[in-house]
C-alpha positions in Angstrom: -11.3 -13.1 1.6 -12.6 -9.9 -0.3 -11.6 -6.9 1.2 -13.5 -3.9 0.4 -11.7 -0.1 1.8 -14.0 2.3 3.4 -14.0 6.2 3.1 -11.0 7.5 2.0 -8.6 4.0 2.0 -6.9 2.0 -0.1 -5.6 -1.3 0.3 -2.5 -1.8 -1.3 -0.3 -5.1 -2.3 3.3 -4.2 -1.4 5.8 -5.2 -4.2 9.0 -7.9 -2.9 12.1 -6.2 -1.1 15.0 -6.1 -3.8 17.5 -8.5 -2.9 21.5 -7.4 -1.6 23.2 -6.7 -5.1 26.4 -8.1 -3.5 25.9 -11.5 -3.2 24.9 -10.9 0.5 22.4 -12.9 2.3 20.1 -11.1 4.8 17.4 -12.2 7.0 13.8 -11.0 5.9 13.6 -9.3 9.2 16.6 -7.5 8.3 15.7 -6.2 4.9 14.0 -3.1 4.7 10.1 -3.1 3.3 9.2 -2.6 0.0 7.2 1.1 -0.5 6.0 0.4 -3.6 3.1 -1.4 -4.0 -0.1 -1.9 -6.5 -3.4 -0.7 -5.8 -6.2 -3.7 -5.3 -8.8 -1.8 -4.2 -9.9 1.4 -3.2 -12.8 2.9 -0.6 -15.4 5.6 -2.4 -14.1 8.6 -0.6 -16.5 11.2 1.7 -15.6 13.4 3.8 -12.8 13.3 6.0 -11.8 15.4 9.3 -14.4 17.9 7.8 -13.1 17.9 4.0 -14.4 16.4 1.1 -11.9 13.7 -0.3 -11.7 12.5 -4.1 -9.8 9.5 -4.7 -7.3 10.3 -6.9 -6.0 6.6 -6.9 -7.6 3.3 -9.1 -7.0 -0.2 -9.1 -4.2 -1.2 -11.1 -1.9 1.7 -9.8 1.4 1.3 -8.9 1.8 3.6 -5.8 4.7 4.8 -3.8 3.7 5.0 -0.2 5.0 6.3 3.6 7.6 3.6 5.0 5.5 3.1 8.0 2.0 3.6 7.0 -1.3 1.7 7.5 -2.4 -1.8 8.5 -0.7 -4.6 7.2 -3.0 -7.7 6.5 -2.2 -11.4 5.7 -4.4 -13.3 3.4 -3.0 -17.0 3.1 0.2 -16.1 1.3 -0.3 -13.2 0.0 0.2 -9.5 2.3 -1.8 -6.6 2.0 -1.7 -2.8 3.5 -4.4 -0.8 4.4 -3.5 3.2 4.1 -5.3 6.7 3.7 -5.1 7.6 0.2 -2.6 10.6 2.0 -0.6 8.3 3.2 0.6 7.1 -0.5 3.2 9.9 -1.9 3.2 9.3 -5.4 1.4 7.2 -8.8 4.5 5.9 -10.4 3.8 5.8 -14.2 
């Protein structure tokens, strides 16, 4: 499946969740979610609520994003988020 963001999004690929650094063993559901994540694709921008948006993001750019932001998406076995290009916090370089 090719997935292509509209408008102002950007799907993301989430990074894995560290594991425990003390040798302790937790559930996934337990672990928190990974914020980082790379940048697959992203939508062309437009206009927004009213406002023009640039996208300030490109493919290949690792991203730190809201804990609880966007649509996650499963694609076999790989996981996927779709967020508003305000919704990611920082470019980590």
């Amino acid at each position: 499946m090719k997935l292509q963001p509209l408008f102002d999004r950007v799907l993301l690929e989430p990074k894995k969740a560290e594991e425990s650094k003390g040798g302790i063993l937790l559930p996934s559901v337990a672990q928190d979610k990974s914020q980082i994540a790379k940048v697959v694709a992203v939508g062309e921008g437009g206009t927004a609520d009213g406002k023009d948006v640039k996208m300030l993001v490109k493919v290949g750019d690792e991203v730190l994003y809201s804990k609880y932001a966007g649509v996650e998406i499963e694609d076999g076995d790989k996981k996927y988020v779709v967020v508003r290009q305000s919704d990611i916090l920082a470019i980590i370089k």
